[in-house]
C-alpha positions as CSV (number, residue, x, y, z in Angstrom):
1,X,-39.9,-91.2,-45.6
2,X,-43.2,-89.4,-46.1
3,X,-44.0,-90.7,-42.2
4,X,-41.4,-88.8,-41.4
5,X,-42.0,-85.9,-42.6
6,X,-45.4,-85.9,-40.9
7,X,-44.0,-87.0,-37.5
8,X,-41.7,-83.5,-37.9
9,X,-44.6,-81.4,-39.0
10,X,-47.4,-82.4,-35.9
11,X,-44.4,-81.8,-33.8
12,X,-43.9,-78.1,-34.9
13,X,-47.3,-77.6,-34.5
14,X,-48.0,-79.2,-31.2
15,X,-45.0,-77.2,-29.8
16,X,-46.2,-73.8,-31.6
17,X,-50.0,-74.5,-30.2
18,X,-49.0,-75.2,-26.9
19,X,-46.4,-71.9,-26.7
20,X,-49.4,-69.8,-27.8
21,X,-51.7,-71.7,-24.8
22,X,-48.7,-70.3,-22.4
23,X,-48.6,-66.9,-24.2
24,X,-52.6,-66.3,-23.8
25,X,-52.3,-67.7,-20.0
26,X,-49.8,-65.4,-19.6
27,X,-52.2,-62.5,-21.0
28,X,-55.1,-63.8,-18.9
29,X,-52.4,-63.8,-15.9
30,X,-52.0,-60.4,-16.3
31,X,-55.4,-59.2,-16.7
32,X,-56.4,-60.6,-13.6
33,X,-53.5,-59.3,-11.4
34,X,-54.3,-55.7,-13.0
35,X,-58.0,-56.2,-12.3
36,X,-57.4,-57.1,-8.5
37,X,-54.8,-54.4,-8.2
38,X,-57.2,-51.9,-9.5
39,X,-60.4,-53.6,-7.6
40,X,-57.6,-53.5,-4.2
41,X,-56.8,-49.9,-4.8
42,X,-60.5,-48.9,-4.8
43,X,-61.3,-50.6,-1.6
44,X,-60.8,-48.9,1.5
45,X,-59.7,-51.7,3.6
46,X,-56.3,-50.8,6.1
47,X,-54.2,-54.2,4.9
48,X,-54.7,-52.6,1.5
49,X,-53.7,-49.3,2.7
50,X,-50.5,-50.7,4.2
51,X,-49.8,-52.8,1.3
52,X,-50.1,-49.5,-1.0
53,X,-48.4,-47.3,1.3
54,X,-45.3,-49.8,1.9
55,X,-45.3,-50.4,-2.5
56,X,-45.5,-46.8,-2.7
57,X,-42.2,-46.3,-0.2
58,X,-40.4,-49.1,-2.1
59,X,-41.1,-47.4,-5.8
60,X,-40.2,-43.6,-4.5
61,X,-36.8,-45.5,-3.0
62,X,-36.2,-46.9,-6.3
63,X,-36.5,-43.7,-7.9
64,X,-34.2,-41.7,-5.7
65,X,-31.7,-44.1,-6.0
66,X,-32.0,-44.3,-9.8
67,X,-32.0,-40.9,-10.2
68,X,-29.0,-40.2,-7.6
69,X,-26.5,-40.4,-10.0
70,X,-27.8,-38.0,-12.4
71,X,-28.0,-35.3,-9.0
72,X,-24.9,-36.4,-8.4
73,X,-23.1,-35.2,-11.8
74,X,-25.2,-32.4,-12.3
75,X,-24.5,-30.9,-8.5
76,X,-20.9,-32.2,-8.8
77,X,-20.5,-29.9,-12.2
78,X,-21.9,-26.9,-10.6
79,X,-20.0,-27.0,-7.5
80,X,-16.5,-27.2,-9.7
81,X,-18.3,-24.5,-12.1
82,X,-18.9,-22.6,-9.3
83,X,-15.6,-23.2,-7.3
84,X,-13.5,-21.9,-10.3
85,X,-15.6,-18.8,-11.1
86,X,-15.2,-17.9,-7.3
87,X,-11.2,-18.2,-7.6
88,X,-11.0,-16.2,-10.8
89,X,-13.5,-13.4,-8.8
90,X,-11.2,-13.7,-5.9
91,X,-7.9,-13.5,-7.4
92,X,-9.4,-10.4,-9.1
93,X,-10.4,-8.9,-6.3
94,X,-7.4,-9.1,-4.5
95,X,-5.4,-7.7,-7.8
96,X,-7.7,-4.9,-7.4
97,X,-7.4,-4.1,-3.4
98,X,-3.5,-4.0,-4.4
99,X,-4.2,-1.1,-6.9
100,X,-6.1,0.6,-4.8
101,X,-3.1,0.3,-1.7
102,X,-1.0,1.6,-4.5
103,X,-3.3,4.5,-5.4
104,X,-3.8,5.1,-1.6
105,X,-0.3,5.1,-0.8
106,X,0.6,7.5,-3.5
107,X,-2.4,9.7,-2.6
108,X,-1.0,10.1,0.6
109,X,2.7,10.9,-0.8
110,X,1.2,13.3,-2.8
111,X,-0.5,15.1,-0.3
112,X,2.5,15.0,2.3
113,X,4.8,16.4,-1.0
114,X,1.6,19.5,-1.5
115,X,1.4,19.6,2.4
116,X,5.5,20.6,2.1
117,X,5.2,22.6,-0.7
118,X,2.2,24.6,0.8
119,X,4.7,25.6,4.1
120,X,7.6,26.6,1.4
121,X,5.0,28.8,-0.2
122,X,3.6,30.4,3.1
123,X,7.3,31.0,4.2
124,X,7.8,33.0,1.2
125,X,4.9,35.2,1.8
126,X,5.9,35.5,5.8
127,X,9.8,35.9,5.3
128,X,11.3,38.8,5.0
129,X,13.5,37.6,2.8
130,X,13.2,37.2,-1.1
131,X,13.3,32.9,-1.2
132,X,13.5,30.3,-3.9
133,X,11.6,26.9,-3.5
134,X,13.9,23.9,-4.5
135,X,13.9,20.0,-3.7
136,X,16.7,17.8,-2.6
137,X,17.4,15.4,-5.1
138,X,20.5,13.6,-4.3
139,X,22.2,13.2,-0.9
140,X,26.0,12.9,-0.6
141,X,26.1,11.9,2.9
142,X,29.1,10.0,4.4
143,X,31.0,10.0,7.8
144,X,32.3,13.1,8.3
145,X,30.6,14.8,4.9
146,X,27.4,16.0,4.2
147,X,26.1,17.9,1.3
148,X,23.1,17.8,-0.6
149,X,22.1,18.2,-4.2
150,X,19.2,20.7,-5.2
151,X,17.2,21.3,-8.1
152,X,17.5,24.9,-8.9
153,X,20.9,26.8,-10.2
154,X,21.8,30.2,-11.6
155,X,18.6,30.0,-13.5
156,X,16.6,30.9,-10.7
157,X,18.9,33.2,-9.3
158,X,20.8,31.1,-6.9
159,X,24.7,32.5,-6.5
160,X,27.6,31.1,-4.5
161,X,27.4,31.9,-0.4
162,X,23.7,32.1,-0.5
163,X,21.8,30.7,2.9
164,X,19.5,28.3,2.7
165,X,16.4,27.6,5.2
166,X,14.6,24.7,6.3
167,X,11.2,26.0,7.8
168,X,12.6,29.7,8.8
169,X,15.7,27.8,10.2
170,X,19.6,28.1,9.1
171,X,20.6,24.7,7.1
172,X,23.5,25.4,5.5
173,X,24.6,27.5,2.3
174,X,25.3,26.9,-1.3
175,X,28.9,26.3,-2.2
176,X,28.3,25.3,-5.4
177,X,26.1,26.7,-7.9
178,X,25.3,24.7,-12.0
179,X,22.6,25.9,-14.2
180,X,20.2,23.7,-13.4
181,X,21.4,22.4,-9.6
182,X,23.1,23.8,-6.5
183,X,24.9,22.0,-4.2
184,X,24.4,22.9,-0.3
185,X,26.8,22.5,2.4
186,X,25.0,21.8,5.6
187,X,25.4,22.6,9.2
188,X,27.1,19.7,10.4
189,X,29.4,19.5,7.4
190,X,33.3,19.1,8.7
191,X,34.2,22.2,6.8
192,X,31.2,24.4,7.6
193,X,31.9,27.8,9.2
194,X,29.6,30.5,10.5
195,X,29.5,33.0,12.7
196,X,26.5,33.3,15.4
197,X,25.6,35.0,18.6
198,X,24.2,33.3,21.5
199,X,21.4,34.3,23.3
200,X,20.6,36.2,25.6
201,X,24.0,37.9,26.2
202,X,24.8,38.2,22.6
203,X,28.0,35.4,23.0
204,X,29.6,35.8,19.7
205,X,31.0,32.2,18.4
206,X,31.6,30.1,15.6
207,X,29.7,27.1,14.7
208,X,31.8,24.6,13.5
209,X,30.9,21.0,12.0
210,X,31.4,18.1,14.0
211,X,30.3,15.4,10.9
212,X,27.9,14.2,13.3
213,X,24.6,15.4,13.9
214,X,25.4,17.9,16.5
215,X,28.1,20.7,15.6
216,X,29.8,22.7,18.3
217,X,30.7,26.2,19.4
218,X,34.1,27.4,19.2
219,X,35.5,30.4,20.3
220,X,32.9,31.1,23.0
221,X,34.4,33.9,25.7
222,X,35.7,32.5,28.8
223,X,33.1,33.4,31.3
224,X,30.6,31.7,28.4
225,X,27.7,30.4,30.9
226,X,26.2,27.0,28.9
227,X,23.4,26.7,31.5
228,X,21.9,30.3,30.5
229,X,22.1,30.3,27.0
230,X,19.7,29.4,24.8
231,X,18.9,30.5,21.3
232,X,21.9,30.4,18.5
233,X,21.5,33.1,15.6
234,X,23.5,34.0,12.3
235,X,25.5,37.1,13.9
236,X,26.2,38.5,9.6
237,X,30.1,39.1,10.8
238,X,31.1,37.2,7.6
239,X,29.7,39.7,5.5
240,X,27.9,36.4,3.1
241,X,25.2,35.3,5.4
242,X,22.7,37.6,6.9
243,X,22.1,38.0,10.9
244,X,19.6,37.0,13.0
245,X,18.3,34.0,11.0
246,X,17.3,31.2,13.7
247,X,20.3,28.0,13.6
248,X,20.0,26.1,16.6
249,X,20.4,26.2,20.8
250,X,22.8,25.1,23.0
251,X,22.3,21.6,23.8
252,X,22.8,20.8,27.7
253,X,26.1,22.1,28.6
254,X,29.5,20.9,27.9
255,X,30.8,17.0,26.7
256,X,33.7,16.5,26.3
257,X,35.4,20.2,27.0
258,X,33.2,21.3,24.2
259,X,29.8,22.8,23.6
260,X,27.3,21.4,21.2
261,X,24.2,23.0,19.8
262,X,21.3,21.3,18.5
263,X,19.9,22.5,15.2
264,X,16.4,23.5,14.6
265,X,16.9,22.2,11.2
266,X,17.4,18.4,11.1
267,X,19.6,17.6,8.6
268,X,18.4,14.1,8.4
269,X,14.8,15.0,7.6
270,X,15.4,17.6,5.2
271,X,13.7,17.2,1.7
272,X,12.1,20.8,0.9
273,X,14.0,24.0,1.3
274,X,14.1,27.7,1.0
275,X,17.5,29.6,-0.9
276,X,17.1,33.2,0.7
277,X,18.1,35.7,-2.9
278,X,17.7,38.3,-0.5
279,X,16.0,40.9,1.8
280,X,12.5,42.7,0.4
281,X,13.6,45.5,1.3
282,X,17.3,45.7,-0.8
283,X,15.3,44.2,-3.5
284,X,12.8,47.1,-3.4
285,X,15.5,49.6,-3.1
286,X,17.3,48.0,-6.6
């Protein structure tokens, strides 16, 4: 039994002497390779040089390619980073060219509204009429109909029969007068009547609405010669409207056995206008 015990005990030994023989060659192993490595690197010999230079290639190759995945996330992060912050800048920008179309557009609105304005204002100081300022602020237009809304009324003078001027020219009169509003009848209305004289023979007529855009002349004399008229002016015979206030001319002749005139007023681009209260000088007189 005690044999045994010895037997087991040389045998733990044995193996523990001979793995610390293979540890120290190891060691010695080691030593040596480091020694010629470092001896090698000191000599200036070209195999050596080439040796080094191809070890050095293969332990920078190494590296990049160890190291590529950490480039990778980290360039990879700031390219998303980067890609969202542009968007957000960009769909900012573009939210603030929009405002600025809208502040342009209104700009330009605004000055075409003063620009309007500005001509009412010189017409008043030009005219020899006394004139009111007022806008158009609803239009009742329909086939045969047309009338327009206005946003002055007896409190700024305006009474029934009144004309009313686009730019120096006849558009039509009021025929209907509120406190705060007037409502005009225009030129080309069906049931607008007035009394002009054509120049240059002094043609007395009545300009009648057509509902369309050009109204006509009736009751023109019979020797009436389209081709040498031109200008069409308020002839005052009605006693309401006052004469010689520029309406139209006659437009190219004759269609349809009647005579037309074009108005100098459009009614179809009329926004601002001018309610004559009456003359300077019947004013002055007062």
């Amino acid at each position: 039994m005690s044999t045994s015990r010895d037997d087991f005990g040389i045998a733990i030994r044995s193996a523990l002497l001979q793995r610390g023989a293979k540890q120290k060659f190891s060691l010695f192993v080691l030593i040596v390779i480091s020694l010629t490595i470092f001896v090698l690197d000191n000599i200036e010999l070209k195999p050596v040089k080439i040796l080094r230079s191809i070890v050095n290639d293969a332990v920078y190759r190494v590296s990049a390619i160890s190291s590529s995945p950490i480039k990778f996330g980290s360039a990879t992060k700031d390219f998303f980073v980067n890609h969202v912050l542009i968007y957000k800048e960009n769909e900012e920008l573009k939210l603030e060219i929009e405002e600025l179309k809208k502040q342009k557009l209104k700009t330009s609105f605004l000055e075409t509204e003063n620009k309007q304005l500005q001509e009412l204002v010189q017409l008043d100081k030009k005219s020899t009429f006394i004139t009111v300022g007022a806008k158009i602020i609803f239009d009742k237009n329909s086939p045969y109909l047309n009338s327009v809304i206005i946003n002055k009324g007896s409190n700024s003078g305006i009474k029934l029969g009144m004309p009313v001027l686009s730019k120096g020219y006849l558009a039509g009169r009021i025929v209907e007068v509120n406190y705060l509003s007037s409502r005009i009848l225009m030129l080309n209305d069906l049931n607008s009547r007035i009394p002009v004289v054509v120049s240059p023979n002094g043609d007395q007529a009545i300009l009648s609405g057509a509902g369309k855009k050009k109204p006509i002349l009736e009751y023109l004399p019979d020797n009436f010669n389209a081709q040498l008229s031109k200008a069409i002016y308020t002839s005052g015979k009605d006693g309401i409207l006052f004469s010689g206030i520029p309406v139209g001319e006659v437009f190219e002749g004759k269609k349809n056995n009647r005579i037309e005139a074009k108005l100098f007023a459009d009614p179809d681009q009329i926004s601002l206008i001018n309610v004559i209260l009456g003359k300077s000088s019947d004013l002055e007189a007062m």
